[in-house]
Each structure stands twice: as structure tokens, then as C-alpha cells.
C-alpha positions in Angstrom: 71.1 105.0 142.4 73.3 108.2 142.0 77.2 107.2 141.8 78.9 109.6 144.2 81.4 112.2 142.4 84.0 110.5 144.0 83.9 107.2 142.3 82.8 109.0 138.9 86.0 108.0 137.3 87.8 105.7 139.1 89.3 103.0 138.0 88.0 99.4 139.1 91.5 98.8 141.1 91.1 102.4 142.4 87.5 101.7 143.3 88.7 98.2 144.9 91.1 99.8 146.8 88.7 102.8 148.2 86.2 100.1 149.3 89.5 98.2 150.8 90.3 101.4 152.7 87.1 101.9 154.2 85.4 104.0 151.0 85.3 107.1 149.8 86.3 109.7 152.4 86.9 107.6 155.1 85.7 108.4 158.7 89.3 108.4 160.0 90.6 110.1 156.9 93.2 113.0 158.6 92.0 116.9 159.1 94.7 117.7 157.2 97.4 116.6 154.4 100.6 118.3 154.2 102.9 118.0 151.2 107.1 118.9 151.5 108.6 119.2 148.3 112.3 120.1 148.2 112.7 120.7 144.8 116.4 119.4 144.4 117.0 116.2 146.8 118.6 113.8 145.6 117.9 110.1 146.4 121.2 109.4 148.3 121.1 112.6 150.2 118.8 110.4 152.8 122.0 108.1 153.5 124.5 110.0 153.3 123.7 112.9 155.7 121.7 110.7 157.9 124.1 110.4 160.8 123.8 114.6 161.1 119.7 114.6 160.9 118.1 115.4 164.4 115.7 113.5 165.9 112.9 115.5 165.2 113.0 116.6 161.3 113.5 113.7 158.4 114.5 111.0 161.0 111.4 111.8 163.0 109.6 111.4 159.0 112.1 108.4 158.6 110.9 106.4 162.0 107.6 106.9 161.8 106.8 106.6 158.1 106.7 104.5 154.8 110.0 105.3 153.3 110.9 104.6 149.3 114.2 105.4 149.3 114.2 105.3 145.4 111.2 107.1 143.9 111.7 107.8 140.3 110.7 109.8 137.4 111.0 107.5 134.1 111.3 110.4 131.7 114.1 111.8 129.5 113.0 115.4 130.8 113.7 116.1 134.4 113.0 119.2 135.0 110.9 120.7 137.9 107.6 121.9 136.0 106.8 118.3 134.3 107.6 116.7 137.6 105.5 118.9 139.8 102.9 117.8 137.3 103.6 113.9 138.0 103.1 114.2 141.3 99.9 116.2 140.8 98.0 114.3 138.1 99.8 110.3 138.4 100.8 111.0 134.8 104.1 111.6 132.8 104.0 114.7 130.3 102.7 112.3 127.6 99.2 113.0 129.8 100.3 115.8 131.5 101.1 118.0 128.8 104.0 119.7 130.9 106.9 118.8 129.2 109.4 121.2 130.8 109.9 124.3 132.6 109.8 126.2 128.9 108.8 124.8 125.4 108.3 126.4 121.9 104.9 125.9 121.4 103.6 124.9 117.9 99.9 126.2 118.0 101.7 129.7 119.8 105.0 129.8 117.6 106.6 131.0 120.5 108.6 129.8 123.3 106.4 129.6 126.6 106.6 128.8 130.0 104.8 126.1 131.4 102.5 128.0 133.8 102.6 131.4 132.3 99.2 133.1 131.4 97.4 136.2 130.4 96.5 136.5 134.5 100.1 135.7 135.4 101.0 131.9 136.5 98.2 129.8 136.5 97.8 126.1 135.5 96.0 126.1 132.2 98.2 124.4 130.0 98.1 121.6 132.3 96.1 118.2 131.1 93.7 116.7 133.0 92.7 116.4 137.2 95.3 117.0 140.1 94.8 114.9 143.5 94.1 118.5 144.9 91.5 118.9 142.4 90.2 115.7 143.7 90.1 116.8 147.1 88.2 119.6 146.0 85.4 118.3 144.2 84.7 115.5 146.5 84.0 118.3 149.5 82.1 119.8 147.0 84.3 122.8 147.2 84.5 123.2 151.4 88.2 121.8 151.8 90.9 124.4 151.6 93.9 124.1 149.4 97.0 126.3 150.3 100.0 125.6 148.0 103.1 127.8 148.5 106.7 128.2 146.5 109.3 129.8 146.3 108.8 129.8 142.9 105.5 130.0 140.8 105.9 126.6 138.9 105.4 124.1 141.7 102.7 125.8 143.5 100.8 126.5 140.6 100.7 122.8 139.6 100.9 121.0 142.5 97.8 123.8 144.0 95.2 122.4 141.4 92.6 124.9 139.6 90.7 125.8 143.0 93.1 125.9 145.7 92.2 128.6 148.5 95.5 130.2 148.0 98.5 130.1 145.9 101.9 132.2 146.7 105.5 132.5 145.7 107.8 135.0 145.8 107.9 137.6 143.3 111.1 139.7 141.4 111.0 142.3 144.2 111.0 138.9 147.0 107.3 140.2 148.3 104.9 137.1 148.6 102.5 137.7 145.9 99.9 135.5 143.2 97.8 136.4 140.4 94.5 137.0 139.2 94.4 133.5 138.2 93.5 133.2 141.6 91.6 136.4 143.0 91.4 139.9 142.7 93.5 140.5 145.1 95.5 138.6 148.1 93.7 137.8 151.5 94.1 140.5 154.1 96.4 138.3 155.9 98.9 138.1 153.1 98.7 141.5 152.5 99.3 142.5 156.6 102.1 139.4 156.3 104.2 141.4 153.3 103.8 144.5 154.8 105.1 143.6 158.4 107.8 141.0 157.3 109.4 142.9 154.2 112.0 141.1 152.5 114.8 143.8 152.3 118.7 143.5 151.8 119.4 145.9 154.1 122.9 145.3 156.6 124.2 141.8 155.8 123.3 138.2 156.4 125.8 135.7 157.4 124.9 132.1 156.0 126.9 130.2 159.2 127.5 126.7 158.9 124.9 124.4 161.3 126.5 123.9 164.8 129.1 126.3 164.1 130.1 129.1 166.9 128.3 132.6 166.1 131.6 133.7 165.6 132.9 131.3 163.0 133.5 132.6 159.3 130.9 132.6 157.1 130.0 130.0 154.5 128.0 132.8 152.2 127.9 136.4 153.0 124.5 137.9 151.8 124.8 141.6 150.8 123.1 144.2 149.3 124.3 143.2 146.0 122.9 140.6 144.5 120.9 139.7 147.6 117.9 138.6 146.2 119.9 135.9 144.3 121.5 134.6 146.9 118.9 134.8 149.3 116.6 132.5 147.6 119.3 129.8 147.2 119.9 130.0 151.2 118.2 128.6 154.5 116.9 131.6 154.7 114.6 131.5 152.0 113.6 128.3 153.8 113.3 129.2 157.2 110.7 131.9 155.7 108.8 129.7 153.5 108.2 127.5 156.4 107.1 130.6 158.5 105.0 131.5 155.5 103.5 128.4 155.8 102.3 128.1 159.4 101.1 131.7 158.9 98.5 130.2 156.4 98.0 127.2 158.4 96.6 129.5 161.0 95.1 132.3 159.3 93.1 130.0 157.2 92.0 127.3 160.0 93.6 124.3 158.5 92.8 121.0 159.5 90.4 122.5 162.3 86.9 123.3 160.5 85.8 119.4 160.2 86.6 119.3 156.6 89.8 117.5 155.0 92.3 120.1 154.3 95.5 120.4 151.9 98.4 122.2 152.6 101.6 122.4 149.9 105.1 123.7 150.6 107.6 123.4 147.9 111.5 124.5 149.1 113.2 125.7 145.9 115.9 127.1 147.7 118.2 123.8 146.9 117.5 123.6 143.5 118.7 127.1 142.9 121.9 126.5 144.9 122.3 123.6 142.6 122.4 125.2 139.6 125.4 127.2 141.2 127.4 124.7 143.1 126.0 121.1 142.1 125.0 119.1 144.4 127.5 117.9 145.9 129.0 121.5 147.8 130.0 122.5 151.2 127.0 124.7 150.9 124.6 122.5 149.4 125.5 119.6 152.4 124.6 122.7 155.3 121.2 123.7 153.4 120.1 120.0 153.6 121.1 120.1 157.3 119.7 123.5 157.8 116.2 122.2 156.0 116.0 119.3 158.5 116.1 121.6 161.1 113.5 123.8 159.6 111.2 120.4 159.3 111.9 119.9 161.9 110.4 123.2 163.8 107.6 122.6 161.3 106.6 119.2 162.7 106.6 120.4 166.2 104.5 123.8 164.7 102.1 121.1 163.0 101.7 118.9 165.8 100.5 121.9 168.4 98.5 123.7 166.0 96.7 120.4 164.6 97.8 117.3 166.0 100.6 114.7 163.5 98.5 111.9 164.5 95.4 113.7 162.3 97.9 114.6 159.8 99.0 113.1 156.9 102.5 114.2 155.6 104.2 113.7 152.6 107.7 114.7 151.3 109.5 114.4 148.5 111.7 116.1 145.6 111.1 117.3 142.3 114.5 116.1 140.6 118.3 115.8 141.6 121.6 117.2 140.2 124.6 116.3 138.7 127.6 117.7 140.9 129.6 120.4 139.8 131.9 119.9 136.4 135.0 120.1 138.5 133.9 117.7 141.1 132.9 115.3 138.3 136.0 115.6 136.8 138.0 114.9 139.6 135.8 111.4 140.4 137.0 110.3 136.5 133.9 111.0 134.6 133.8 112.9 131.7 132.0 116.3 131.9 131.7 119.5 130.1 128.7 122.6 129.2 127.2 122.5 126.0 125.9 125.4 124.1 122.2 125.1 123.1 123.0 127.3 120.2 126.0 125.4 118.5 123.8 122.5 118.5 121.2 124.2 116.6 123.6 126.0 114.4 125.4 122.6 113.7 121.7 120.6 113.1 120.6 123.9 110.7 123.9 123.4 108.6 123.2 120.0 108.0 119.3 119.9 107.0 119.9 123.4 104.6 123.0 121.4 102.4 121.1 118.4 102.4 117.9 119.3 101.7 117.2 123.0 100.6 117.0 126.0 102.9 113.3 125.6 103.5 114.4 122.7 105.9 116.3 123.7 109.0 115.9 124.6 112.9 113.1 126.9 114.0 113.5 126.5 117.7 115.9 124.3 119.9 115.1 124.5 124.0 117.0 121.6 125.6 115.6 119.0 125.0 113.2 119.7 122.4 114.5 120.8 119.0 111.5 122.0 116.7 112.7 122.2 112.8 111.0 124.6 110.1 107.4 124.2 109.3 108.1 123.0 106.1 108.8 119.7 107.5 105.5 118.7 108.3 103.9 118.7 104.5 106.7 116.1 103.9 105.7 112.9 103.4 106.4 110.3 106.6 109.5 108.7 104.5 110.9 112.1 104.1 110.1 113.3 107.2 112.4 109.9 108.6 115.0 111.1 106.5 115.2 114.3 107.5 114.5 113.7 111.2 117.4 111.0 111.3 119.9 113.5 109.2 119.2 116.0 112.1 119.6 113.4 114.8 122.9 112.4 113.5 124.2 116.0 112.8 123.1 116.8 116.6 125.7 114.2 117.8 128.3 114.8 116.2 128.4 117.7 118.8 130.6 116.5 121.8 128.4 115.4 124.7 124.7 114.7 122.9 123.9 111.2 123.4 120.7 110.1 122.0 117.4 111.4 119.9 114.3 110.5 119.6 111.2 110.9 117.3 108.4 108.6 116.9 109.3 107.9 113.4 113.4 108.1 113.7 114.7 107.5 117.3 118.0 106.5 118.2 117.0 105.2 121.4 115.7 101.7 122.1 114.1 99.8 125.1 114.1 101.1 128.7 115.6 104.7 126.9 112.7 105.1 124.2 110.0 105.2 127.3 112.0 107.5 129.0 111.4 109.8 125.9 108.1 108.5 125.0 107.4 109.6 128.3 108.5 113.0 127.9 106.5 113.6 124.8 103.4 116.1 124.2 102.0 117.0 120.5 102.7 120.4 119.6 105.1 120.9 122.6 107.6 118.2 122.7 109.3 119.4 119.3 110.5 117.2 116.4 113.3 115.9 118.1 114.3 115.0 122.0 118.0 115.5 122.6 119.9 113.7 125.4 123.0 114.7 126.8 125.7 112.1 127.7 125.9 112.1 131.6 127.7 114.6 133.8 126.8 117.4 130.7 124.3 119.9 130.9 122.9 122.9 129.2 125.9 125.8 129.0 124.6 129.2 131.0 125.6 132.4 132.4 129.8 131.7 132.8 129.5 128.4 132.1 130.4 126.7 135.5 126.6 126.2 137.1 124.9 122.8 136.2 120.9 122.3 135.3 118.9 119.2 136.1 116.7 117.5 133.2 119.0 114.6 131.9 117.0 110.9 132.0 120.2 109.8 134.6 119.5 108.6 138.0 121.1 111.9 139.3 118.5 113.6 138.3 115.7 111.2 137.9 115.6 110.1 141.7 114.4 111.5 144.9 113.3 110.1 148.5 109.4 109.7 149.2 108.0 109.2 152.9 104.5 108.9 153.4 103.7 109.5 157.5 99.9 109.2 158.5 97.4 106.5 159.6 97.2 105.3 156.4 100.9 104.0 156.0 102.7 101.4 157.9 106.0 102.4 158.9 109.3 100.8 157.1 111.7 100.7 154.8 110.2 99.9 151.3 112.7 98.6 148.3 112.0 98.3 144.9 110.0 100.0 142.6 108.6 103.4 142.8 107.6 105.4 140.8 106.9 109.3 141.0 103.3 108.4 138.5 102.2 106.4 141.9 102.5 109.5 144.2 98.8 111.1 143.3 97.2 107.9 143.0 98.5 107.2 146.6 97.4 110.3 148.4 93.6 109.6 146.9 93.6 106.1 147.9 94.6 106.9 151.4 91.9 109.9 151.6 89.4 107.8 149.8 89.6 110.0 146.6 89.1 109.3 143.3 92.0 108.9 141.1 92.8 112.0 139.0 91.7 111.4 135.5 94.8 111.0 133.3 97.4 109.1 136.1 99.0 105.4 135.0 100.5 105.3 138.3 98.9 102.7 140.9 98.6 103.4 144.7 101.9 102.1 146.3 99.6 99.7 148.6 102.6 97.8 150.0 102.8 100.2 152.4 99.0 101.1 153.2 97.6 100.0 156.1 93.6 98.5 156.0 91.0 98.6 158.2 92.0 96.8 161.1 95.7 97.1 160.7 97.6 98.3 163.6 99.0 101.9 162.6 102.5 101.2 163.7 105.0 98.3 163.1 107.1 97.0 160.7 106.1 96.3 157.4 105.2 93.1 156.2 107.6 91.1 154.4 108.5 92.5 150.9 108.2 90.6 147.9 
């Protein structure tokens, strides 16, 4: 007997739990799945600001979902691309192959960007299946996949190879894609871009949620320097959303009998991050103003397709520490550090110690790639010379830790993280890690970047709403490797090909279980 393509490569728990589930594409599997990524939320952002969600946004998600307050990303490198890859394939970048937003790559001797191609952004340097991919092959090519961004890097990989459609916004702020993906865009986009122009003509006021029409503004958005700030305001939000139901409609999600994906990725709080930290005036009205926008979303959804045939998901890429100053003035220790002094420092060392054929070829935080030269060592002087460089790099105020399989510096929980983070050919010679509160010095040296291994940065929310999840509050573990896994056990998938993460099945609901309710005890 023919095994059907979507058991080909399950694995037998994966298999075990389809047949649990009701088997592959089950009968009450939802018309549609929708995933929310905000691509800077942090974990605590949930409590904190809860008392000022309305009822209809993230507490609607929150009351009627399987909440893990604590999802997390156990690698050293927490940037967006590598974790828009976890959550697509169940994998860290040690099967991924997406070890950061940029990389020097070996085979290339050139830095790269993690989705750039000769057709513009497309996935191709990623490693094995998504769950979208999944969804794909199983309807034999008849369910539609629509991932959107504001941003090419979490569309692209989160979208899969086949998706329908996949759209960010481009320099000039016009929706756009590549050739990767088609010829040319739908008609629909094309009439969208042309209607709804994206222009910085007059001003915007950015007013703070609830605040009188009248009151002074928190952000002024004007012709200069629009673009900028436009994309790290609600804005850009309120537009991707809009952006969002226009595909929705245009392409008949969730209403042509076949189970549809949907993907919007918000990375309008990640770039106010890298500005103000995450702890700003500014950055606590955007995560108010992005409840709101979910929450006009949700009541969109619901009209156009019905919640209770919808599965929705949302999540965040990554955190952020808070801004130097505001570090600073808690007690903790912060500063910038220059990627260049580091390598300047490391270069020093290795050339006195062991000729000037040894020395730095490339360092892009975290990954610091030494000469070729290195390599036609043997393994006891490659230790040496990996350890000499480790040690010079410290010396620098503010870098914590290295690791190399053969010299790391790291031990335990800490060597996974980087173990985790590791690709051949990509990963460099050495992984750097900053102490916490420091970050990568750029532009005038106030703005913070995500990617450190601390739980700042490393932890995010996950609710999972649908007919597959009982609703609750779920502690303990999870992880962001579990998030793929998940969605194809509750759609009766089969696992993408490289994930370690298992299906979070605490909170999945089998046949027979009542869809609503509190969860079961926890162990």
C-alpha cells in the first residue's frame, strides 16, 4: 500500500500523534491558519501592559487560547532571520542553516544576507522543509500561502518555497517581491500600490492611544526622514494589517474548501527598538496601538471567514534590551561595543603570536571568521590559535564568552546555546557573546540590537487559538523548535524534515475533547 506524502517522513511520535488527532488532514482541520508575528515582543510585555489591552485584540487571543507565556529560543544568536527560520522548519540554525540576519560566507568569501539572491530575497540558503511547505505538498499544491512583512526576511522564510504570494515593503515603501516568486505581482497588488501610495506628503502625527486629537504628539512624521520613521510606527502596522485582509480577500482565503495559510509579520517594533529600546514611551503606545490593530483584524477575520474555522497563531521573533540609559539608571552595567575594535584587537594578537598569515578575515557579531590559513593547521594548532583569539577578544570591555567546537569558553546550558547557533561554512571560527545590557555599536551609538543568548532577547509570548488547542495558561517549558511541529500536528501535517522540536501536546485538544475549558492539570 502507497504511504500518503503526508506521513512520508514523519517521525513515529509525529505519526502517533496525527493518528491521535484524527490523521492526516483532519475532517475538522480549520479553512484557514493565520500566523501574527511581531517581530520584537518581549515575553513580559503580555503582563505588564495587560490591564490597557482591549477586550477584543491579545485579551480576546489570551481568553480564548493556549497561552505559553515563556516561549524561547535556546541559541546564542537572536536575531530575526535564524528565528523566523525556527519557527518555520522546528530547527535551530545548526539544521536551519540561518544563522543570522548577515554572515560572511566561507564557500562565497563574502558577507551575505540570509535571504538575498540573484532574483532578489528568496529562501534558498535555507536547510530543509517549512510547516508551509508542508501544507503545500500535502494539498498537492491547491492550498494558498500568503506571507507578508514589512521586511523581506520573515516573509521569505516563514512563506516556504511555494507560497502563493510573498510581499514586503521595498526602499521606495511600495509593496513589492521578486522573481523568486513570479514574473510579476498579481493584478491586485499592482491596483493596491497604485491606489494606496505610500507618500510623505503633509505630516503625520503619531498621537498617543486614548489621547484627545488635540494632545501633542509623541512622533511627528515628516517629509524628512519619513520613510524611517514610518516603518517604526503604528502606521506601518495599521497598513500591514490592511495589506493583509486585502490578500485575504483578493485571493479567497479560507473559502475555496482547501486549508489555507496566511502570514503577517509586524516589524514595525523591532525597528523602534533598535532606536529607543524596549522599554520607551513610544515603544509602550505601539504595543497598545498593535492590540488595537489585532484587534480590528480579528473582527475583519471573523466576518470574512469565521474564528471558529480559523486557527491563529501569534508570536515574536526576539526581544530587546532597553535603552543604555535606562539600563543604567536600573544599576546594570551597559555600554556599545565597536565590531571593529574587537577585530582589530583579535588581529593584533594572532599576527605577534603567530605570523601575519594568521589574523581576522571577517568579524560580523557574533561570528568572527579568521584567515584561511587557519584551516591547513593541524587541530592542536588550530586550539591554540582559536583559544589565543578567544582570549584577546575579551579582553575588550563587554565580550563575555567564545565558542568553537575545539576551544570554547562556554560550558553546559551556554555551550548549546552556541552549538545551537552553529552552521559549517557560516557560523565563522569563533562565536562571540556580549556580557548583558551590551550590544553591537551603530549609527551614533545610542540605538540597541537584539541577538545576545539573554532572556531579553531570547523570549517571546506564544498563543495558539483554534479547535485544536484547549484554552489556559500553560507554564514551563517551551520552546520556539516546538512551534512548526505544533502547527502540523494540529493540521495533521507532517513534521518538516529537519525540526527537534515536539508538538506542545499539553495544550492540544483530541478527538472528543470539548473545545473550550481549562486545561488540565499541569505537570
Amino acid at each position: 500500500m502507497a504511504i500518503p506524502r503526508i506521513l512520508r517522513h514523519c517521525s513515529l511520535g509525529g505519526l502517533l500523534l496525527s493518528l491521535w488527532l484524527g490523521g492526516a488532514l483532519r475532517a475538522e482541520s480549520p479553512k484557514l491558519t493565520v500566523v501574527l508575528v511581531a517581530e520584537q515582543f518581549r515575553a513580559d510585555y503580555l503582563e505588564r501592559y495587560a490591564d490597557e489591552f482591549g477586550p477584543d485584540g491579545l485579551r480576546r487571543l489570551i481568553e480564548n487560547g493556549a497561552v505559553f507565556p515563556r516561549m524561547r529560543y535556546e541559541t546564542a544568536s537572536s536575531w530575526a532571520a535564524p528565528a523566523a527560520a525556527t519557527l518555520a522548519t522546528g530547527a535551530w540554525a545548526n539544521g536551519h542553516g540561518i544563522v543570522a540576519d548577515a554572515w560572511f560566507d566561507q564557500a562565497e568569501g563574502r558577507v551575505v544576507r540570509a535571504t538575498e539572491s540573484a532574483q532578489g530575497p528568496a529562501p534558498n540558503r535555507l536547510v530543509g522543509s517549512t510547516f508551509a511547505d508542508e501544507l503545500f505538498a500535502a494539498t498537492d499544491g491547491r492550498a494558498r500561502i500568503v506571507a507578508i512583512s514589512g521586511d523581506p526576511t520573515a516573509a521569505v522564510l516563514l512563506g516556504g518555497r511555494r507560497p502563493r504570494g510573498c510581499y514586503w515593503r521595498g526602499e521606495s515603501g511600495a509593496w513589492q517581491s521578486s522573481s523568486f516568486y513570479g514574473a510579476s505581482l498579481p493584478k491586485w497588488v499592482s491596483n493596491y500600490v497604485s491606489e494606496r501610495a505610500l507618500t510623505p506628503a503633509g505630516r503625520r502625527l503619531w498621537i498617543a492611544r486614548g489621547a484627545p486629537a488635540d494632545a501633542p504628539a509623541l512622533r511627528v512624521l515628516d517629509t524628512e526622514g519619513f520613510l524611517q520613521l514610518y516603518q517604526a510606527s503604528p502606521f506601518a502596522i495599521d497598513d500591514l494589517f490592511a495589506f493583509g485582509l486585502e490578500a485575504l480577500k483578493a485571493e479567497k482565503l479560507g473559502k475555496r474548501g482547501q486549508p489555507d495559510l496566511l502570514i503577517l509579520s509586524l516589524s514595525a517594533p523591532a525597528r523602534l527598538a533598535l532606536e529607543t529600546g524596549a522599554d520607551s514611551p513610544l515603544m509602550h503606545d505601539l504595543i497598545l496601538r498593535l492590540d488595537d490593530a489585532i484587534a480590528k483584524f480579528l473582527a475583519e477575520l471573523d466576518r470574512e471567514v469565521g474564528l471558529d474555522s480559523t486557527l491563529v497563531a501569534f508570536t515574536g521573533l526576539h526581544g530587546a534590551p532597553p535603552q543604555r540609559e535606562q539600563a543604567r539608571l536600573a544599576g546594570f552595567i551597559s555600554g556599545a561595543i565597536p565590531g571593529d575594535r574587537i577585530a582589530a584587537t583579535v588581529d593584533d594578537v594572532l599576527q605577534s603570536e603567530f605570523g601575519d598569515r594568521i589574523g581576522v578575515r571577517s568579524y560580523v557579531y557574533p561570528f568572527l571568521q579568521l584567515t584561511a590559513s587557519v584551516q591547513r593547521r593541524s587541530p592542536l594548532d588550530r586550539q591554540h590559535i582559536l583559544e589565543a583569539a578567544g582570549r584577546a577578544a575579551t579582553t575588550e570591555p563587554g565580550v563575555a564568552l567564545w565558542y568553537s567546537p575545539l576551544a570554547p569558553s562556554a560550558l553546559g546550558e551556554r555551550q548549546r546555546l552556541f552549538e545551537n547557533a552553529s552552521y559549517p561554512g557560516r557560523s565563522g571560527d569563533l562565536i562571540l557573546a556580549y556580557e548583558p545590557y551590551y550590544s553591537e555599536a551603530f549609527g551614533d551609538g545610542r540605538g540597541v540590537t537584539p541577538g545576545s543568548m539573554y532572556r531579553y532577547d531570547t523570549e517571546t509570548p506564544l498563543i495558539l487559538m483554534g479547535s485544536a488547542f484547549r484554552p489556559g495558561r500553560y507554564e514551563g517549558p517551551a520552546l520556539a523548535s516546538s512551534f512548526a511541529s505544533t502547527l502540523t500536528a494540529a493540521l495533521g501535517l507532517a513534521t518538516p524534515s529537519s525540526a527537534t522540536g515536539e508538538p506542545l501536546v499539553r495544550a492540544m485538544r483530541g478527538p472528543g475533547q470539548p473545545v473550550v475549558g481549562p486545561p488540565s492539570p499541569l505537570p
